[in-house]
MARDO-182418 format. One record per residue: residue in one letter; x, y, z of N, C-alpha, C, CB in turn. Coordinates in steps of 0.2 Angstrom, whole numbers, plus 2048, in hexadecimal, padded with zeros to 3 digits. Each point is the difference from the previous one (the first is absolute). Glycine has a CB too. Example, Ala and Ser with C-alpha at 12.3 -4.5 7.8 and 13.67 -1.06 7.14 Angstrom:
A8427E48277FC8068008048068007F77FA806;S80780B7F68048068017FC8058038067FD7F6;
***
This chain:
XEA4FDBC6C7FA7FE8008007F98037FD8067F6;X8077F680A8027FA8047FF8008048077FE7FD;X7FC8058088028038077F78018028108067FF;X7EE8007FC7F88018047FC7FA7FF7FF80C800;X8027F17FC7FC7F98028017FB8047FF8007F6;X80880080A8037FC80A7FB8038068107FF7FD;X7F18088037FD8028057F97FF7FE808808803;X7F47F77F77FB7FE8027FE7FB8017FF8077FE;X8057F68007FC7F68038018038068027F47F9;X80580B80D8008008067FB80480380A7FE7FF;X7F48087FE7F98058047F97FB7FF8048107FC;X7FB7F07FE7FA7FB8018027F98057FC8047F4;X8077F980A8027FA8078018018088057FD7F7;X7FA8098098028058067F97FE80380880B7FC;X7F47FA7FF7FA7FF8027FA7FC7FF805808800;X7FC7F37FC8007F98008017FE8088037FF7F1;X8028008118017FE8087FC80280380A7FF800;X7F58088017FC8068057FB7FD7FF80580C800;X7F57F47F97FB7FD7FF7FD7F88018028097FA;X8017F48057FF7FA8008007FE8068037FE7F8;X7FF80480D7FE7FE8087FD801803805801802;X7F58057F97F88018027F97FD7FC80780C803;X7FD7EF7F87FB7FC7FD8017F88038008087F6;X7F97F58087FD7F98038037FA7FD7F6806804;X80C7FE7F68027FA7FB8038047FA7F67F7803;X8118087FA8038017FC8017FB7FB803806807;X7FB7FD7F18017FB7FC8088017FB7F07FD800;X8127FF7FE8057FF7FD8007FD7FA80280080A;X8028017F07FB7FF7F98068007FB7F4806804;X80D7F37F88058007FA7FE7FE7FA8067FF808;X7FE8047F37FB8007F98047FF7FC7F8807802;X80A7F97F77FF7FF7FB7FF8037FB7FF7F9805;X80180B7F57FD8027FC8037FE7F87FB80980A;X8037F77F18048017FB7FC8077FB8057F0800;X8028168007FD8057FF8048047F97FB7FE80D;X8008077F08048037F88008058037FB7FD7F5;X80C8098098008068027FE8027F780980080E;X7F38077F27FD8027FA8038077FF7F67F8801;X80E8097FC8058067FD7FF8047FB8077FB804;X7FA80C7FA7FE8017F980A7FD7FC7F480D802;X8107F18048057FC7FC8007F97FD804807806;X7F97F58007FF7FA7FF7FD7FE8068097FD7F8;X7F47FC8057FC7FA8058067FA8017F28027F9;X80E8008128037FC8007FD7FA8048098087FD;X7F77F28067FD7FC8048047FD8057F87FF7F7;X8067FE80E8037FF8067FE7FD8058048087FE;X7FE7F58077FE7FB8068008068068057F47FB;X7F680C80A8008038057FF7FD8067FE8077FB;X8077F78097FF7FC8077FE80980580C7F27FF;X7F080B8077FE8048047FC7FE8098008057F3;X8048018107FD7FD8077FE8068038077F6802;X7F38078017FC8068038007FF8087F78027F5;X80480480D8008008077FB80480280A7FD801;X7EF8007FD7F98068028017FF80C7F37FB7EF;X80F80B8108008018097F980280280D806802;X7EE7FD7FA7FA8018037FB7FE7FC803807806;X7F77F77F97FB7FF7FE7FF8037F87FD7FE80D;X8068087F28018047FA8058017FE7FA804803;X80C7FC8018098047FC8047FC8047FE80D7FE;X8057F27FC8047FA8008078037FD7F57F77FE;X8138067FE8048037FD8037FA7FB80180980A;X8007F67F38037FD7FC8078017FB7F57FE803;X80E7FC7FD8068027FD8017FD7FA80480280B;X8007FD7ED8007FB7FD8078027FB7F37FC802;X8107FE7FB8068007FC7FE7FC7FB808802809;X7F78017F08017FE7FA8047FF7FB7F9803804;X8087F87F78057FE7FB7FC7FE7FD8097FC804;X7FE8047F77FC8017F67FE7F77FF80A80C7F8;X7F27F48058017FA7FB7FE8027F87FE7F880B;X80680C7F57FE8027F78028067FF7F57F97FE;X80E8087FC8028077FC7FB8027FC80C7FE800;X7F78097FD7FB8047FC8088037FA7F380580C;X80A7F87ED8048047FF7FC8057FA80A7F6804;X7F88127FC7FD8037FC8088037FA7F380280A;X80A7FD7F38078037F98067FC8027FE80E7FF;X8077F78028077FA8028018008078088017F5;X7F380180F8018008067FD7FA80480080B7FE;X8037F28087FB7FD8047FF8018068037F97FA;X7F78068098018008077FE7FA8057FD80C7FD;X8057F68087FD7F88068018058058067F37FD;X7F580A8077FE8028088088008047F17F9800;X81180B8038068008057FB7FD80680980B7FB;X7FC7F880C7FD7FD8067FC8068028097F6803;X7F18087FE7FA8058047FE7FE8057FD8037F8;X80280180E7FE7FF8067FB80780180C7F7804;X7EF8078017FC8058037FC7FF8068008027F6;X7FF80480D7FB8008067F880280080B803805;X7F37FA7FF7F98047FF7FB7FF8088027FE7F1;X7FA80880E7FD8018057F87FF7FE809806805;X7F47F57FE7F77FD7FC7FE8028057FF7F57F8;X7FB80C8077F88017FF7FD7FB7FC80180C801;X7FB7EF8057FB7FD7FD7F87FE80480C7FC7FB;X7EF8038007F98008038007F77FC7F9810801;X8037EF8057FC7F78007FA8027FD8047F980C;X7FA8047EF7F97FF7FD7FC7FB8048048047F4;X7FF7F780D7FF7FA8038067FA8027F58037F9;X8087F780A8087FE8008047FF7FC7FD7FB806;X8008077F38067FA7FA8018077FD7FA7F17FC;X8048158058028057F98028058057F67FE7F6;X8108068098048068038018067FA8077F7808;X7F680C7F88048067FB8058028037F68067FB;X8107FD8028048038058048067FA8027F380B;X8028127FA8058077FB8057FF8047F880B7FC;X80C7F78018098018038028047FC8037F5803;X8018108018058057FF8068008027F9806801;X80C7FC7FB8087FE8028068017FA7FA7F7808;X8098067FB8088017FA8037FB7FE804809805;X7FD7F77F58037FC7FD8087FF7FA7F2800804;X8127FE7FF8078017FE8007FB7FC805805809;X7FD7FD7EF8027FB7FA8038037FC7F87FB800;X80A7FE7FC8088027FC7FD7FD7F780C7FD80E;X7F58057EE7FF7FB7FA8048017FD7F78017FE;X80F7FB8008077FC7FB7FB8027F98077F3809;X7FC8117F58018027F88067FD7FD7FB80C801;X8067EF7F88067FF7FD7FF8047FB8027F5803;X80080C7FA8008067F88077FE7FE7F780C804;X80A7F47F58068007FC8068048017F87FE7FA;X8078068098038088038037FD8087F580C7F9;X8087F080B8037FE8047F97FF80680D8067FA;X7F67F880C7F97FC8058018058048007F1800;X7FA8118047FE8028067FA8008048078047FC;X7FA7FE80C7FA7FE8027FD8088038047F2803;X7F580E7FB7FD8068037FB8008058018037F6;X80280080E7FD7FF80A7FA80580080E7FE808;X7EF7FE7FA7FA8068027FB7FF8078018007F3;X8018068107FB7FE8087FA8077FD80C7FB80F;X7EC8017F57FB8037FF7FB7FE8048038007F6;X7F880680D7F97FE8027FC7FD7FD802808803;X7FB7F58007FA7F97FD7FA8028018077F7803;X7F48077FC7FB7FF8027FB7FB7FE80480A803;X7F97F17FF7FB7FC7FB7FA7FD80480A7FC7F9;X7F38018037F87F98028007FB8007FB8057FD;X8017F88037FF7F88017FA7FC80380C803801;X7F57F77FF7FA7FD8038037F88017F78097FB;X8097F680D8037FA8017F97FB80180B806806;X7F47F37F77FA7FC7FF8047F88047F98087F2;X8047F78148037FD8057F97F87FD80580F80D;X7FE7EB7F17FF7FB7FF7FF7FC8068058027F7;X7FF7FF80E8017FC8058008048068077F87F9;X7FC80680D7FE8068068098018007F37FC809;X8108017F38098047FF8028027F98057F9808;X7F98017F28008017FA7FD8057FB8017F6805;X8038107F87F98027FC8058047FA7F480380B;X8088017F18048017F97FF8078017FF7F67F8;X80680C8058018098007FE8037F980A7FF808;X7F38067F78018067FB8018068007FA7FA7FD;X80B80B8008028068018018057FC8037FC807;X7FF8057F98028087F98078078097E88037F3;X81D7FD8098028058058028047FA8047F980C;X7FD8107F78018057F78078018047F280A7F8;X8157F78068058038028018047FB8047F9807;X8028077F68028047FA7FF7F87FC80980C804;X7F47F37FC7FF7FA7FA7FA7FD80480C7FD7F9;X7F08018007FA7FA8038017FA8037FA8057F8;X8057F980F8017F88017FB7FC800808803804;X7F57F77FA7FD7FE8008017F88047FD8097F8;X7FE7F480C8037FA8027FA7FA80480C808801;X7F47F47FE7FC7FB8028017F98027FB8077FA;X8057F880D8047F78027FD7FE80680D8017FC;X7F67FB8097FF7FC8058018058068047F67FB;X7F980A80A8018028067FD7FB80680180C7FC;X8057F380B7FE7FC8057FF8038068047F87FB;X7F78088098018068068007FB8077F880B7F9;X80A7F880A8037FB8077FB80480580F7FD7FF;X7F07FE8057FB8058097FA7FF80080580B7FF;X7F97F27FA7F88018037FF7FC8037FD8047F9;X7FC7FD8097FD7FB8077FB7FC7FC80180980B;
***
C-alpha cells in the first residue's frame, strides 16, 4: 500500500505540472490544524502541518503529516498517534473572497503505538479518505480552517492556513 501511495503523489504531481502551465495564477497554501481522531477504541488528538497546491481555480492537491500530542488510555491499554501521512485531491468553490468550501479524497497511511501489559505494538493502517470543510480567509493570505475527513475513524480538525499567489 506504500508503494501505491508513492505512485500516487508522483501521478498527481505529474499532473499537477501538465496543469499548472495552463493556469494564470497558481496558489499555494500552508496550514496547521490541531486535530481528534474519534474511534470506537479511543480519542486520540494531534497536530497537522500541511501544504497544498490549488493548480486551477477549483482543484487543487494537498499533502499533510500528523503527530500525537496526547494518548488515550482505555483499561490497561494505551494508545498515541504513530506517524501519519496523507494525500489528497480537492475540490473547492469561492463563495466570496474570504469563504472557500472545499472536499478532498485520498489516502491516508497511520500507525497507533498500543502499550498494554502483555507487551507494545504498533498498528499500521492505510485507508481511503474522504472529507469537508470551509476555509474563512481574514486577510487576502491569512484565514482559518474547519473540516471533518471519515476514514476508518472520524477525524476532526480546525486551525491556521496561509495561502501564497494572490494578487
Amino acid at each position: 500500500m506504500k508503494r501505491i501511495l508513492k505512485c500516487g503523489v508522483l501521478g498527481v504531481m505529474g499532473l499537477v505540472g501538465v496543469t499548472s502551465s495552463a493556469t494564470a495564477e497558481t496558489n499555494y497554501y500552508l496550514g496547521g490544524d490541531i486535530i481528534r481522531v474519534a474511534d470506537e477504541d479511543f480519542d486520540l488528538d494531534g497536530f497537522t502541518g500541511r501544504i497544498g497546491w490549488n493548480f486551477t481555480d477549483h482543484l487543487g492537491v494537498e499533502g499533510e503529516y500528523t503527530w500525537s500530542t496526547g494518548e488515550d488510555q482505555q483499561g490497561q491499554a494505551t494508545f498515541e498517534l504513530g506517524k501519519t501521512y496523507s494525500i489528497f485531491g480537492t475540490a473547492r468553490n469561492a463563495l466570496n473572497e474570504n469563504v472557500e468550501l472545499f472536499a478532498r479524497v485520498g489516502l491516508i497511511n497511520s500507525d497507533v503505538d498500543v502499550r498494554t501489559p502483555a507487551g507494545n505494538f504498533t498498528e499500521s493502517e492505510n485507508s481511503f479518505a474522504a472529507g469537508v470543510g470551509v476555509n474563512l480567509f481574514v486577510t487576502d493570505h491569512l484565514g482559518f480552517r474547519v473540516g471533518y475527513t471519515r476514514a476508518k475513524s472520524d477525524i476532526f480538525g480546525g486551525g491556521v492556513i496561509w495561502r501564497f499567489g494572490r494578487e
